[in-house]
C-alpha positions in Angstrom: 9.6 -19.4 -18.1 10.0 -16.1 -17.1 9.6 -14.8 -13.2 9.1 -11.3 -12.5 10.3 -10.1 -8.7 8.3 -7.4 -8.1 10.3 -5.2 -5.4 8.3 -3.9 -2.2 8.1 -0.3 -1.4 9.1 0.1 2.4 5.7 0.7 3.8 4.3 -2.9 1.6 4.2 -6.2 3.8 3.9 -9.2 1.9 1.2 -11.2 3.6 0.4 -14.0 1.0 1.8 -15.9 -1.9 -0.4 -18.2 -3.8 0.0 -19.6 -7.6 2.1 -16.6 -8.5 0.4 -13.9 -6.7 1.8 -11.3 -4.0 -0.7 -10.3 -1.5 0.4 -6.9 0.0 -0.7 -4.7 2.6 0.4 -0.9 2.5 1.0 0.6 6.0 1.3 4.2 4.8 -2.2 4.2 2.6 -4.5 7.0 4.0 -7.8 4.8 2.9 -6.8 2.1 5.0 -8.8 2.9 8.1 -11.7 3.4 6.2 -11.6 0.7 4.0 -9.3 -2.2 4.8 -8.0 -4.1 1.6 -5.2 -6.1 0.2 -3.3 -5.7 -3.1 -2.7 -8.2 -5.3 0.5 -8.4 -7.6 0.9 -10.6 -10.2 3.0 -10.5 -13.8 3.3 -7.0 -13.2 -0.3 -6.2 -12.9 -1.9 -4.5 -9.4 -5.2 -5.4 -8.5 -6.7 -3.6 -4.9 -9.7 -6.0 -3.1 -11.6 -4.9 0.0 -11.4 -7.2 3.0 -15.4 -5.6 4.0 -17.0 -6.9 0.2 -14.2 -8.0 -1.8 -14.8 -5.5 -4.9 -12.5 -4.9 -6.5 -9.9 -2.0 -8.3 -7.1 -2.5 -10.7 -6.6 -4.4 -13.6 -5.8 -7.7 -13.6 -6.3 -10.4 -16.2 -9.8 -12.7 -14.9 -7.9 -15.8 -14.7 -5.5 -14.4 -11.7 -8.3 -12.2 -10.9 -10.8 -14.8 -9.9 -7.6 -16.7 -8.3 -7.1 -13.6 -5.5 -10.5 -13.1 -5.1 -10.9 -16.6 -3.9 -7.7 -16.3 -1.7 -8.4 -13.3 -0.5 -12.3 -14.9 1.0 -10.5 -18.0 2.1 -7.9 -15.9 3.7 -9.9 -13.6 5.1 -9.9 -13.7 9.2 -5.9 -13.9 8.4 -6.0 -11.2 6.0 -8.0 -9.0 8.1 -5.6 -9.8 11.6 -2.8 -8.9 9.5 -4.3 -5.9 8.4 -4.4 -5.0 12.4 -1.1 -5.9 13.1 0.5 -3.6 10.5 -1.8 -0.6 10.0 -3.9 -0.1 13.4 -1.0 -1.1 15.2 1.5 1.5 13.2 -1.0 4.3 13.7 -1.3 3.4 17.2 2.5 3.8 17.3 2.4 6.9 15.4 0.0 8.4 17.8 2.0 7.5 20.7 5.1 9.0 19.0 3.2 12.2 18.5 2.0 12.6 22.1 4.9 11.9 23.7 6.4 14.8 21.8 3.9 17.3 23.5 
């Protein structure tokens, strides 16, 4: 069978892999503060699922996209801490980086 490697942009953490399914977190999105959320990558398809209500953007077939709904709720405390770690805590460095220019 065929595996596809799907290749991170810089800003994309890998957070999760489950039954052939990347779950990704993108430091550099501007929605994130607003509306935390993981992507889910899978056969070449990109599917976007809030951490506040799990809906859900992106088109992925409903076999995988029932699978990383149900990771995503399982996973969700980690999910979410990871979420903190990467884009809270880069903005918080960001900020710092700013200020301590003026």
């Amino acid at each position: 069978y065929l595996l596809f490697e799907i290749v991170l942009p810089q800003n994309a953490v890998e957070v999760g892999y489950e039954d052939g399914i990347k779950y990704i977190i993108h430091a550099n999105e501007d929605n994130h503060r607003n509306d935390p959320h993981i992507h889910a990558q899978a056969q070449q398809e990109n599917l976007r699922i809030s951490l506040g209500d799990y809906t859900t953007k992106g088109n992925m077939k409903s076999s995988l996209k029932r699978k990383a709904i149900k990771y995503v709720k399982e996973h969700h405390d980690e999910l979410e801490k990871h979420w903190e770690d990467i884009v809270v805590k880069k903005e918080t460095e960001m900020g710092k980086l700013i200020a301590d220019k003026f």
